[in-house]
C-alpha positions in Angstrom: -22.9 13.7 -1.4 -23.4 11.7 1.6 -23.7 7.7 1.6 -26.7 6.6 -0.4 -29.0 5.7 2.3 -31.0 3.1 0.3 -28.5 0.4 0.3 -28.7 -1.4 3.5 -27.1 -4.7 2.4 -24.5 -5.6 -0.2 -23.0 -8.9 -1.3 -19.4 -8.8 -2.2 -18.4 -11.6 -4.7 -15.1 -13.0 -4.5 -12.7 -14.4 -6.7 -12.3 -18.2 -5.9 -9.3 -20.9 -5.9 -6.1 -19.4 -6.0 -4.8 -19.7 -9.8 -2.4 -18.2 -11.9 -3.6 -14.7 -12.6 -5.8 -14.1 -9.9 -4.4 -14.8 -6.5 -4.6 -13.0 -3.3 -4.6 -9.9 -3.7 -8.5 -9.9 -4.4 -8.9 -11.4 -1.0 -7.0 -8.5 0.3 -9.6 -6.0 -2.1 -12.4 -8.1 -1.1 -11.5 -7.9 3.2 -10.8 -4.0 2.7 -14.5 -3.5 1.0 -16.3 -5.9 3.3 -14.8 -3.9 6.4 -15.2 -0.7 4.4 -19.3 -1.2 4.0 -19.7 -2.1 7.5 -18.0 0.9 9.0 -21.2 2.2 7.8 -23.8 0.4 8.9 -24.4 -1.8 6.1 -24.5 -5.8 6.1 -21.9 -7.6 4.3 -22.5 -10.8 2.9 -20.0 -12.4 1.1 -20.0 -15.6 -1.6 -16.1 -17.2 -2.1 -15.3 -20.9 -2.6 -11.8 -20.4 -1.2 -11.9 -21.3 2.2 -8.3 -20.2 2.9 -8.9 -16.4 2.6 -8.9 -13.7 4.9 -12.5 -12.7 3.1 -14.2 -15.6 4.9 -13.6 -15.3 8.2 -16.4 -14.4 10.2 -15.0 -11.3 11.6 -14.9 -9.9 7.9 -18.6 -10.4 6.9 -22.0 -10.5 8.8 -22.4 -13.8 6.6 -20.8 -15.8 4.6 -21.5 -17.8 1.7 -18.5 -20.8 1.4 -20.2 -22.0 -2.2 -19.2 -22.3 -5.5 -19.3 -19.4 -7.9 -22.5 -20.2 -10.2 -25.7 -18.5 -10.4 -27.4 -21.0 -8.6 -25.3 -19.9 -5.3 -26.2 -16.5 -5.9 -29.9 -17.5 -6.0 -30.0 -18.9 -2.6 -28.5 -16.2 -1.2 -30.7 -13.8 -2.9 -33.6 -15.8 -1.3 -32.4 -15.6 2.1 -31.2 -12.2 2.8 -32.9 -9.1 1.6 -29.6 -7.9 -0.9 -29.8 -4.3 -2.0 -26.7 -3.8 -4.3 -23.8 -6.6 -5.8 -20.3 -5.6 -5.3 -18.4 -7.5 -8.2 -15.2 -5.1 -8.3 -13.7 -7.2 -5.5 -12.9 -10.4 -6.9 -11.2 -10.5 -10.5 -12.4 -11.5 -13.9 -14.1 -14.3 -11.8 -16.7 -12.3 -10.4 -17.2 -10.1 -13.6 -18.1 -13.2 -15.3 -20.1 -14.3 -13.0 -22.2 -10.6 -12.2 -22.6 -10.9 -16.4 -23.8 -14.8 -16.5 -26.2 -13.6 -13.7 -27.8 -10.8 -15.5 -28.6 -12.5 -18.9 -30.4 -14.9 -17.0 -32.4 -11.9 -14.8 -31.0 -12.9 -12.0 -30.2 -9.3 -10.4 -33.6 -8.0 -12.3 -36.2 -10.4 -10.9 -34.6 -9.7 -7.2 -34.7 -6.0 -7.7 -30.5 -5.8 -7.2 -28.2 -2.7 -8.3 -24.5 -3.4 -9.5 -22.6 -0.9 -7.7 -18.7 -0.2 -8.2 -18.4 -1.0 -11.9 -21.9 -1.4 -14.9 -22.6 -4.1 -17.2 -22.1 -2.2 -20.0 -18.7 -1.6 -19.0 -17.6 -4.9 -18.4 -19.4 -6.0 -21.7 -17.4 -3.1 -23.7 -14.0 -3.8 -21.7 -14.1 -7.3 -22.4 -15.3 -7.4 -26.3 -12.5 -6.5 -27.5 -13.8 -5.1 -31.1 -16.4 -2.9 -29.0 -13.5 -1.7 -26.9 -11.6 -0.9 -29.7 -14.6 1.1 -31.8 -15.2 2.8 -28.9 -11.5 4.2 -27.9 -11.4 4.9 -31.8 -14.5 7.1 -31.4 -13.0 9.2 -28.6 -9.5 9.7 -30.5 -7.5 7.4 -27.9 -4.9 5.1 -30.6 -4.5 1.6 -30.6 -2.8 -1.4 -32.3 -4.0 -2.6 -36.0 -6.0 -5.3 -34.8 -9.6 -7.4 -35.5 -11.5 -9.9 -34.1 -11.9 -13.5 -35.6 -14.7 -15.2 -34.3 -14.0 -18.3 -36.6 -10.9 -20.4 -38.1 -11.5 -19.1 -41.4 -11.5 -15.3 -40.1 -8.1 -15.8 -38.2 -6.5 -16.7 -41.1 -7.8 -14.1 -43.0 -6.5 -11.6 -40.4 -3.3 -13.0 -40.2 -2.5 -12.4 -44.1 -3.6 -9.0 -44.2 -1.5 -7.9 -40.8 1.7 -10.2 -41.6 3.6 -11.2 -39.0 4.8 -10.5 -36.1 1.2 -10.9 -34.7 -0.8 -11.2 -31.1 -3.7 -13.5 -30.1 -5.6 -12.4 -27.5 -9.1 -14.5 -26.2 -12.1 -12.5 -25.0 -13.0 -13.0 -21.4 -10.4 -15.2 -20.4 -8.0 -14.6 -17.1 -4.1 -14.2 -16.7 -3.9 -14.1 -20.3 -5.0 -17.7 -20.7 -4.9 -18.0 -24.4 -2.7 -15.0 -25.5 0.4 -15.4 -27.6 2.5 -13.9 -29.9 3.7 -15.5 -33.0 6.7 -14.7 -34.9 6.1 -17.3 -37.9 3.0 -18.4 -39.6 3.8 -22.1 -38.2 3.1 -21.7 -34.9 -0.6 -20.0 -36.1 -2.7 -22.6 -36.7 -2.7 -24.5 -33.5 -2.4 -21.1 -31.8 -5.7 -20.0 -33.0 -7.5 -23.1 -32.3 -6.8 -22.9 -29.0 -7.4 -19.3 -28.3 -10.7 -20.2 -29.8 -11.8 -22.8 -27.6 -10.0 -20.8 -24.3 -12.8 -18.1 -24.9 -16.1 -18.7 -23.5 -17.5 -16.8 -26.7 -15.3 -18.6 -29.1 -13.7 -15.0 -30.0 -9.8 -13.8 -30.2 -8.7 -10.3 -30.9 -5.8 -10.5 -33.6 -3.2 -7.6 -33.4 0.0 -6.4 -34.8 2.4 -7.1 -31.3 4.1 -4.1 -30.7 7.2 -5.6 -29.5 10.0 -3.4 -28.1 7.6 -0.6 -27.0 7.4 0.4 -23.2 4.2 -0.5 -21.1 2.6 1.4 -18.1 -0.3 0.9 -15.8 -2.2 3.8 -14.2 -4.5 3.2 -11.0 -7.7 5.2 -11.1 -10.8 5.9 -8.7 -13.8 7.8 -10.0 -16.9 9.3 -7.8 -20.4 9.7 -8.6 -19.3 13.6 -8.9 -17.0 12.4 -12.3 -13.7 13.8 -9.7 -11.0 11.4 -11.2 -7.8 10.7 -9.5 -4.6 8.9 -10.6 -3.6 7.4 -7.2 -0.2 5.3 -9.1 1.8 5.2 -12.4 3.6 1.5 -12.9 5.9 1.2 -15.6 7.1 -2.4 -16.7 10.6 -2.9 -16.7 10.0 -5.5 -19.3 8.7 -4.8 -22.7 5.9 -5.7 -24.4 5.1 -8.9 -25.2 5.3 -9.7 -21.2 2.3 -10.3 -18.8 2.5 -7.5 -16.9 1.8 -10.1 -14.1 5.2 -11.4 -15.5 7.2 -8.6 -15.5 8.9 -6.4 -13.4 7.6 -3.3 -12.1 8.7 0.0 -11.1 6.4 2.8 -9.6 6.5 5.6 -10.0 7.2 5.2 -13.8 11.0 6.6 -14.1 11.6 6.9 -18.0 8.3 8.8 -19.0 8.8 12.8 -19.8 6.4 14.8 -17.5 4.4 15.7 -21.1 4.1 12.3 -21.9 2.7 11.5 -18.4 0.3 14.4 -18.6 -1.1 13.0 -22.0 -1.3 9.5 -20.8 -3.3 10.6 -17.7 -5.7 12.8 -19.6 -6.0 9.5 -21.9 -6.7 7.4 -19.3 -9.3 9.8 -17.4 -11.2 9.9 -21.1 -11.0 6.2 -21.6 -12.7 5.5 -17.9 -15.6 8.3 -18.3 -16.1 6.3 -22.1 -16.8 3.1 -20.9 -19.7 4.1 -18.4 -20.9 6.5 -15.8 -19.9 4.3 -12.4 -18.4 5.0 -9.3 -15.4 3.1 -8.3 -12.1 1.8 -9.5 -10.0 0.7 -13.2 -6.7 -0.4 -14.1 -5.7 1.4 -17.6 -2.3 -0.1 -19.2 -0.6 1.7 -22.2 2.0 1.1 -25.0 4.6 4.0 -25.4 6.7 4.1 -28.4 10.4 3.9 -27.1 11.7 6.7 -29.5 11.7 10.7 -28.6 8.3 10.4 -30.4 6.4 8.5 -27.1 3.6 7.8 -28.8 0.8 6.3 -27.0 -1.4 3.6 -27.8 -4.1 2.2 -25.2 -4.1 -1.3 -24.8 -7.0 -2.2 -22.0 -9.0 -1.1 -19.2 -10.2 -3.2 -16.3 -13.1 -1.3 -14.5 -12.6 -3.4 -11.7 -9.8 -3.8 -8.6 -6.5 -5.6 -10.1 -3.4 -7.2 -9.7 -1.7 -3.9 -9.7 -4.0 -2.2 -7.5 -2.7 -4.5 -4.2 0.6 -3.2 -5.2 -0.3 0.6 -5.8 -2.3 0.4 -2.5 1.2 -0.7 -0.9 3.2 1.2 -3.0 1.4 4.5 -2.0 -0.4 3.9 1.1 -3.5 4.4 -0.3 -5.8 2.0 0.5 -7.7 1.8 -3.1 -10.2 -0.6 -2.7 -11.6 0.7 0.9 -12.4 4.0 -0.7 -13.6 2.1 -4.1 -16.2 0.4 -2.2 -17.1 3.8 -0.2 -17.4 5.4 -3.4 -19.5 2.4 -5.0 -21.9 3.4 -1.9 -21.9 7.2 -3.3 -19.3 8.9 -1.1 -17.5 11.6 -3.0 -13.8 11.7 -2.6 -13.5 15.1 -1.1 -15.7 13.3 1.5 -13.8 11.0 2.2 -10.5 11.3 4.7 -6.9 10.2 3.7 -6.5 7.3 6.3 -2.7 8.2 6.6 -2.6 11.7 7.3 -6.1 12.1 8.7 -6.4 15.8 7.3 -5.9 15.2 3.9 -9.5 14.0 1.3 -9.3 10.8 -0.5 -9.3 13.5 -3.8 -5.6 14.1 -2.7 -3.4 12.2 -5.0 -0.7 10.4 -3.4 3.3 11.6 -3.8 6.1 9.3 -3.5 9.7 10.2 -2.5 10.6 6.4 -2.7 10.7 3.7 -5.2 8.5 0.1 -5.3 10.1 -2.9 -7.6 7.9 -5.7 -7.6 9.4 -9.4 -9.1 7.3 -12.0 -10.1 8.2 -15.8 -8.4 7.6 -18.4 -10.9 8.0 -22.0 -9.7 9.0 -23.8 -12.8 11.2 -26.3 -10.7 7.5 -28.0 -9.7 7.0 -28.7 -13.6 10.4 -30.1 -14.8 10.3 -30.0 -19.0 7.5 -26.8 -19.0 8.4 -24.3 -21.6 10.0 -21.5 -19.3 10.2 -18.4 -21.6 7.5 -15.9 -20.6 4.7 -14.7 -22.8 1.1 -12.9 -22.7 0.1 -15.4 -20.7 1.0 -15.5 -17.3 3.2 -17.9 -15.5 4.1 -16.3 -12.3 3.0 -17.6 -8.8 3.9 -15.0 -6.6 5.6 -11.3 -6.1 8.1 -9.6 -4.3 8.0 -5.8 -3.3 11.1 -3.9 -2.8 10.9 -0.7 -1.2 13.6 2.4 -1.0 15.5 5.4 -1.5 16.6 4.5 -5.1 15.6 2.1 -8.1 19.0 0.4 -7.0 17.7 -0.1 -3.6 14.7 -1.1 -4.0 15.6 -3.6 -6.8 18.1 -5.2 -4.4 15.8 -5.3 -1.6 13.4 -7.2 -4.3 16.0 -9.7 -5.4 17.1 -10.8 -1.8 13.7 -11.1 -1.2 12.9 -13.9 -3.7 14.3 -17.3 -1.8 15.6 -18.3 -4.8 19.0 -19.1 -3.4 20.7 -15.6 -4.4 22.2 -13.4 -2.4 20.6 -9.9 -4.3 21.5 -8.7 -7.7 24.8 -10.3 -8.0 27.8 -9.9 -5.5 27.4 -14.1 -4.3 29.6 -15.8 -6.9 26.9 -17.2 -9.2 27.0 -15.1 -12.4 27.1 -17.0 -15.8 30.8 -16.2 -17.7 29.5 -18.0 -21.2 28.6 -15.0 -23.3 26.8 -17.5 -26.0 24.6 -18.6 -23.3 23.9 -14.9 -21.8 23.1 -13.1 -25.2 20.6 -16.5 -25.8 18.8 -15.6 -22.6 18.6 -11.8 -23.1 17.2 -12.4 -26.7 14.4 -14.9 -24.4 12.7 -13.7 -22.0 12.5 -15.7 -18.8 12.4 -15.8 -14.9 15.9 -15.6 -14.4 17.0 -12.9 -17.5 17.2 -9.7 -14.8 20.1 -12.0 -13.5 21.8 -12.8 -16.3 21.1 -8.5 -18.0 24.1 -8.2 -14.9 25.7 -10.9 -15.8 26.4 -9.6 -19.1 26.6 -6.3 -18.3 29.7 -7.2 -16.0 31.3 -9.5 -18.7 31.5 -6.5 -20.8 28.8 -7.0 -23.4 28.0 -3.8 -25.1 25.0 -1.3 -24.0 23.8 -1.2 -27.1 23.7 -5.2 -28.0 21.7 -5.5 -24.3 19.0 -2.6 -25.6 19.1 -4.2 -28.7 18.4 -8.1 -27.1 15.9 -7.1 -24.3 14.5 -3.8 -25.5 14.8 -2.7 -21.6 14.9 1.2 -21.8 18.8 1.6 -21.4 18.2 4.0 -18.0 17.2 0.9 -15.9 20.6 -1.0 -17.5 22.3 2.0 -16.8 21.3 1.6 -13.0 22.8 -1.8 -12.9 25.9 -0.9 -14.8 26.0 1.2 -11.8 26.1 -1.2 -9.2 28.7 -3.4 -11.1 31.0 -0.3 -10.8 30.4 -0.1 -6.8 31.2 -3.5 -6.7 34.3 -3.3 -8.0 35.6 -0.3 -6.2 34.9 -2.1 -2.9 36.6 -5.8 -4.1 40.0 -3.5 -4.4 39.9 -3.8 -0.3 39.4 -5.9 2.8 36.9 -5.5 5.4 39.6 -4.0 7.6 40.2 -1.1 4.9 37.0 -0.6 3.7 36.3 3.0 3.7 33.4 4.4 5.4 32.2 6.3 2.5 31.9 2.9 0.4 30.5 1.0 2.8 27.7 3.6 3.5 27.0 3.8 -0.2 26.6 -0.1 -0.7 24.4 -0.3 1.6 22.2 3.0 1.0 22.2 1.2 -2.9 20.1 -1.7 -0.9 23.6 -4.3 -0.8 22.9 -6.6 2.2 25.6 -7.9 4.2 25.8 -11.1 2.9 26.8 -9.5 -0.9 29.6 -7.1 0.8 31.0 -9.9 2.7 31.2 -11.5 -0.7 33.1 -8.9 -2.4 35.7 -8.2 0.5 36.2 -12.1 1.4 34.8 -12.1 4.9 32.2 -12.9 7.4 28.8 -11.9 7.4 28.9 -10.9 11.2 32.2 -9.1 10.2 30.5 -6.5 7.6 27.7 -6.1 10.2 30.0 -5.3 13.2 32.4 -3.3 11.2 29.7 -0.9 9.8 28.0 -0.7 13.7 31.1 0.5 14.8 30.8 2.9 12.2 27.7 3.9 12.8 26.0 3.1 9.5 22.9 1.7 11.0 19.4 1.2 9.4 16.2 4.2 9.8 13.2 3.6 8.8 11.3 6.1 6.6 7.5 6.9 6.4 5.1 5.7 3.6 2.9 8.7 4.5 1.3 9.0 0.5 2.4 12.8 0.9 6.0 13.0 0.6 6.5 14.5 4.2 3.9 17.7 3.3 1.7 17.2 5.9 1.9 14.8 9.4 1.3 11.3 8.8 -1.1 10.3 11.8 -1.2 6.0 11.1 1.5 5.5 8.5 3.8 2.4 7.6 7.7 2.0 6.9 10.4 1.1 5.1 14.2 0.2 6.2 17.3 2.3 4.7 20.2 3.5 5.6 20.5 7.5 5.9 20.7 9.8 9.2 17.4 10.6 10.2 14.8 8.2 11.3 11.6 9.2 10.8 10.0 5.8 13.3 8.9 6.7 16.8 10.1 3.9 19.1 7.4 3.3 21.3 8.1 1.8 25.4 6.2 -0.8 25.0 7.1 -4.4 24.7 7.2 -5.4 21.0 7.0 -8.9 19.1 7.9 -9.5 15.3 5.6 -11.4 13.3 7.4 -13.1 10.4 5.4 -13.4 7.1 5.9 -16.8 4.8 7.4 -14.4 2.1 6.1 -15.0 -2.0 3.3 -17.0 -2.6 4.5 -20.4 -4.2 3.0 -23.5 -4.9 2.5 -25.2 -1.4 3.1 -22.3 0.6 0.4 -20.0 0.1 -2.4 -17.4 1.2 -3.4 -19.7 4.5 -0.3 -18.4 5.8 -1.3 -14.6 5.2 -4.7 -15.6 7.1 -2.6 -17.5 9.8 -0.3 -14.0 10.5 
């Protein structure tokens, strides 16, 4: 079905100040829809109160609306330009609450405006958490013992009948403002009270925490047709009991069995048809039992563009929230061309032969005293994305990418040798315990006691473990003696110079002319969202180190532009607008 033909003009909301939980990648959603619509022909205005965003430049949108996000700003705007549809997908949990606090008060009704991209209904059910749950009950999709308290006197209630260990999660809040999970009926009280008042309805969902199970994210798009594709599987490297905005993430998911996959994606494909009959985008994030059993449980949906979907979009090379907002317009995806390959429909799902490892950059040093062990609620400022060959190369290629003083994953003479101190941070969670898993693992600390501490599926330990035996095989020699073969395996398992110079007690520049002479020199490899089955026409790359390079040099004179790396605070999206 061509583009509906009615809507002429659409406002796109965004998501406001940069805050924990909602940073920029909605200004990256919200520039890819705004240039999206007016590829065909339809005027773009735009309403954000962050003036540092890409969104509000005046090349984005034919106007734009630098205001803050209240009804009373979407009034005015309503009153000077003719607006056929809203666009609220674009810009977080601010601009669902926002599209919601507009429509109890008639808002879109008395100006004769269609949500597009995402219903009310659905953000209503997503975000009542004891509709959500009858609902995914209804349709035979499992979830975590849990009830809503919408008093004091109900919490405690709750509490008594679950026992502990138990989670507290406020409706309609951001980042997982609110959330936390409580191991002793102590800490409940003040807890509750607070998750309380967090909630703009005065309503927390109370669960059993499923601590120690696995947690995955799956990226979908949906067309007015009901074709539903999966575009990108996340898994969490942490377990739960982690803001996934707080954990590391892998994608694809490596420890899920194909059947396991295959029921989560059916799951997840029956969850987004539940919720309503829209055209456009949703986050779906799952619990999976860490026994042979892989049971799953649903946790949420978001029927809107998410944290994850930036990173799927870069992950994959499939740009999610252009074709969200062509969709939201009434495309179909077999209408709609893979902007990679050119040949290919948006209804082909992307293949990876690569792997993405995002970290999280907290800043914790700003806030000297702040509790530093991480929770449901989010702390993080910031990401890295680490792209390769391997999980080992991509998770170097992460850590080196932090600025956080380290040279990678270990190999730069800064590992902790107190064992007390190491099994205290594996059993807490916190910014710096990816560090000290290969700190123990290299001390000699038993597998089983580092499952048992972090419940981190033993496969991603196993990948360190890994690397600490490289490591050792090339600290038995000198740059001189180095074999070839090792060399080229450190750095094909994402080592930078700087970490091999370490281990062989030399110069930088020495590793890096030793291994020129050699000729172990970087390629770069397509992110083509095909795997290499058909010609990639406009793709993107990645370094490693292998034979073939897949990158056409062109003649042409070239200039780097250097990006300001993870957003922390002081140093933030004005820079991605600046580049």
């Amino acid at each position: 079905m061509p583009k509906d033909l009615s809507i002429k003009s659409v406002l796109i909301i965004g998501s406001g100040p940069i805050v924990i939980g909602q940073a920029c990648e909605f200004d990256y959603a919200g520039s890819q829809a705004a240039r999206s619509l007016r590829e065909e022909g339809i005027e773009v205005t735009l309403i954000n109160s962050n003036p540092a965003t890409i969104m509000t430049d005046k090349v984005v949108a034919d106007n734009v609306y630098l205001q803050p996000l209240e009804p009373e700003s979407i009034i005015e705007i309503l009153k000077n330009h003719k607006i056929d549809a809203v666009l609220p997908t674009m810009g977080g949990q601010t601009a669902l609450n926002l599209c919601i606090k507009c429509d109890e008060l008639g808002i879109w009704e008395e100006y004769g405006v269609r949500l597009i991209g995402v219903d009310i209904a659905a953000i209503e059910i997503t975000e009542n958490r004891e509709a959500f749950r009858e609902l995914m009950l209804e349709i035979g999709v499992g979830m975590a013992p849990q009830k809503t308290a919408k008093s004091f006197l109900e919490g405690k209630e709750i509490a008594q009948e679950f026992g502990f260990p138990l989670c507290i999660r406020p409706s309609y809040t951001l980042g997982g403002s609110g959330a936390s999970i409580l191991h002793e009926p102590k800490e409940f009280d003040n807890l509750l009270e607070r998750g309380l008042q967090l909630s703009p309805i005065h309503e927390v969902m109370i669960d059993k925490a499923l601590l120690g199970w696995k947690e995955y994210e799956l990226e979908l798009l949906r067309d007015a047709n009901d074709n539903v594709v999966i575009i990108c599987s996340i898994e969490n490297f942490d377990p739960m009991g982690i803001h996934t905005g707080d954990s590391i993430t892998v994608a694809p998911a490596m420890t899920l069995s194909d059947t396991t996959f295959q029921k989560m994606r059916d799951m997840a494909i029956l969850m987004m048809r539940s919720i309503g009959n829209f055209a456009g985008g949703c986050n779906v994030q799952f619990a999976v039992s860490p026994d042979e059993k892989e049971d799953i449980i649903a946790i949420e949906i978001n029927p809107r563009v998410s944290r994850s979907s930036a990173l799927a979009s870069k992950a994959t090379g499939y740009p999610i929230a252009k074709i969200a907002s062509k969709l939201a317009i009434g495309y179909h995806l077999d209408e709609l061309k893979n902007q990679i390959t050119k040949t290919t429909s948006a209804l082909f799902e992307p293949t990876l032969d690569y792997v993405i490892v995002k970290i999280p950059r907290w800043n914790f040093n700003k806030f000297p005293g702040t509790n530093r062990e991480l929770g449901l609620q989010m702390k993080s400022v910031g990401e890295v994305m680490g792209i390769g060959r391997s999980f080992q190369e991509a998770l170097q290629k992460a850590c080196q990418s932090l600025e956080i003083d380290r040279n990678g994953l270990g190999a730069d003479g800064k590992e902790l040798t107190n064992q007390d101190t190491i099994l205290h941070s594996l059993g807490h969670a916190s910014w710096n315990r990816l560090f000290h898993i290969y700190d123990g693992i290299k001390l000699g600390i038993p597998m089983a006691k580092i499952v048992e501490k972090t419940k981190i599926d033993s496969w991603f330990l196993k990948q360190i473990e890994e690397l600490i035996k490289l490591e050792r095989k090339i600290e038995k020699f000198h740059i001189e003696n180095l074999p070839k073969d090792l060399l080229f395996e450190a750095k094909q398992k994402g080592y930078a110079d700087r970490q091999i110079a370490h281990l062989v007690r030399c110069l930088e520049s020495e590793v890096y002319k030793k291994r020129s002479e050699l000729g172990i020199n970087r390629v770069y490899k397509l992110v083509d969202t095909c795997a290499a089955e058909f010609e990639a026409k406009t793709p993107y790359y990645y370094s490693t180190f292998e034979y073939e390079n897949e990158s056409i040099v062109s003649d042409k004179k070239k200039v780097i532009v250097l990006g300001s790396g993870p957003n922390r605070i002081g140093q933030g999206i004005e820079f991605d607008y600046s580049c």
